[in-house]
C-alpha positions, -999 to +999 in steps of 0.1 A: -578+280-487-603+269-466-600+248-429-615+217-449-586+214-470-562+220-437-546+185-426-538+174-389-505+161-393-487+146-362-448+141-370-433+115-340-403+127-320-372+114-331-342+130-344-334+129-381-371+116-384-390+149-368-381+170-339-375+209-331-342+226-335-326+250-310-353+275-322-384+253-319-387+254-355-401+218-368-373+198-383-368+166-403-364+140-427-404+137-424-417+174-420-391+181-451-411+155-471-444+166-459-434+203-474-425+190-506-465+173-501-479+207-497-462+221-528-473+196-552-509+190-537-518+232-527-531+215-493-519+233-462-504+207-430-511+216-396-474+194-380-471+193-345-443+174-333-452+149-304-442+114-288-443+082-307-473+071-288-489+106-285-492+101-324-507+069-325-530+081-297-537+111-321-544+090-349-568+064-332-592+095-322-587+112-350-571+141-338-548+135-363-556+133-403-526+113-410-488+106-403-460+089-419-443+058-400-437+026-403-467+002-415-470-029-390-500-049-382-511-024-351-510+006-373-533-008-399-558-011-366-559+027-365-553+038-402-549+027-436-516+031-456-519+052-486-488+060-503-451+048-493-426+072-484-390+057-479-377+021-470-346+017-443-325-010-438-325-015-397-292-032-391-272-041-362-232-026-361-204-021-341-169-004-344-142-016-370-129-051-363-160-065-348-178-080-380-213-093-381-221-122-405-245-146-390-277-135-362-252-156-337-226-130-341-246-107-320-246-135-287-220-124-261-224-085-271-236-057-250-264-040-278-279-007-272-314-004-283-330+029-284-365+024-261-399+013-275-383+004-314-391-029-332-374-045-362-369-081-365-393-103-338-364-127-332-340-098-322-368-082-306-381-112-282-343-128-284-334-129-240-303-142-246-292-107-261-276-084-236-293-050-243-295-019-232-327+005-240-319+040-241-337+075-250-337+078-287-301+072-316-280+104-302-278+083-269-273+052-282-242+065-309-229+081-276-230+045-262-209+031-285-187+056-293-177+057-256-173+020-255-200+011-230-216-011-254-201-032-284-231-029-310-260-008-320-295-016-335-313+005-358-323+020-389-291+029-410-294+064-419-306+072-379-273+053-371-249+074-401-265+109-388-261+108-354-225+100-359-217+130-379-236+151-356-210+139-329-185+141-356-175+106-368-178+092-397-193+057-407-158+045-415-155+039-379-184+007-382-177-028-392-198-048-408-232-045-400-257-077-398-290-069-420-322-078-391-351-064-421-363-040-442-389-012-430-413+012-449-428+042-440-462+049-453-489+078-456-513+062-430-547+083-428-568+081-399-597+060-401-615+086-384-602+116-403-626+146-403-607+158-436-593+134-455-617+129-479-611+105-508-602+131-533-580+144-506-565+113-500-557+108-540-536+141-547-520+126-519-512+097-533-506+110-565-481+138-553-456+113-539-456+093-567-443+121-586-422+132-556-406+097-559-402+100-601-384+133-597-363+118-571-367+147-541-378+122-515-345+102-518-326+134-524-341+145-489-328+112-474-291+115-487-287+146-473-294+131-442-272+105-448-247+125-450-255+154-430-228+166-403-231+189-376 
């Protein structure tokens, strides 16, 4: 196959998304989804696993072919959404006996927030909220598991892994108050030195059947239920 047909692929940092395991092997929800990509389109993926804004960086300079994230007005700036991948619910939740049923629910609560993620604009710009940003879910599950903060925002599936990892199960959470819903999309470079339009329709065209056969929600539900 030749280095035309190779992809750039940069896969964002954060744990079940894309990250590294103990042995520095690439590992993910994502780069999991991107090999079932390769199989159906014969196109070889170049990942490399880097910081949320190392691949956006990447992206806007073309370094990168494409990635698969969240579509938001200041994505579309740098790249143009091809195919969706997956949609999460992002929710906020704390332990059994604290229920959330209305946004005012969350007033009064320490929240922890893992740093530099966005998922409702009144939640996000809301200063009346007492939150606390941390580095990435593992440290914010440890948060409240420990007690230091009542509730936890984020995507549910990042939220249900990283509490098996550490052992728990989700039966432990009340119920959560829905902030929105967020999809993840094939976004391609809008300087891509090898996406070319025929490129960019297998690519298309393999996750639509990847979604008819059902492997890209299979992938997610192990996830889901994953423990460590």
């Amino acid at each position: 196959m030749s280095a035309a047909t190779t992809l750039q692929v940069s896969v964002f940092d954060l744990p079940p998304f894309g990250g590294r395991d103990a042995e520095g092997k690439i590992v993910g929800i994502i780069p999991e989804i991107l090999t079932e990509i390769e199989k159906e389109t014969g196109i070889d993926f170049e990942k490399k696993v880097v910081p949320y804004k190392r691949m956006f960086y990447e992206l806007e300079k073309g370094e990168s072919d494409f990635s698969i994230f969240f579509r938001t007005p200041e994505s579309e700036k740098i790249a143009s959404p091809k195919a969706r991948i997956y949609t999460l619910r992002n929710v906020v939740v704390g332990k059994a006996g604290l229920d959330l049923l209305w946004y005012s629910d969350l007033l009064g609560n320490t929240i922890s927030v893992p740093s530099g993620t966005m998922y409702y604009e009144k939640f996000d710009n809301d200063h009346r909220l007492k939150k606390t940003f941390v580095r990435g879910f593992s440290a914010a599950v440890s948060q409240l598991l420990a007690d230091r903060v009542n509730l936890i925002a984020g995507p549910e599936i990042s939220i249900s892994y990283h509490l098996r990892q550490q052992g728990k199960s989700i039966d432990i959470l009340g119920e959560a108050f829905l902030l929105s819903y967020s999809s993840a999309w094939v976004q391609v470079s809008h300087k891509t030195k090898n996406a070319t339009p025929t490129i960019v329709e297998r690519l298309v065209k393999s996750v639509e059947r990847l979604h008819k056969e059902g492997v890209i929600e299979a992938i997610l539900r192990r996830y889901r239920n994953a423990k460590s």
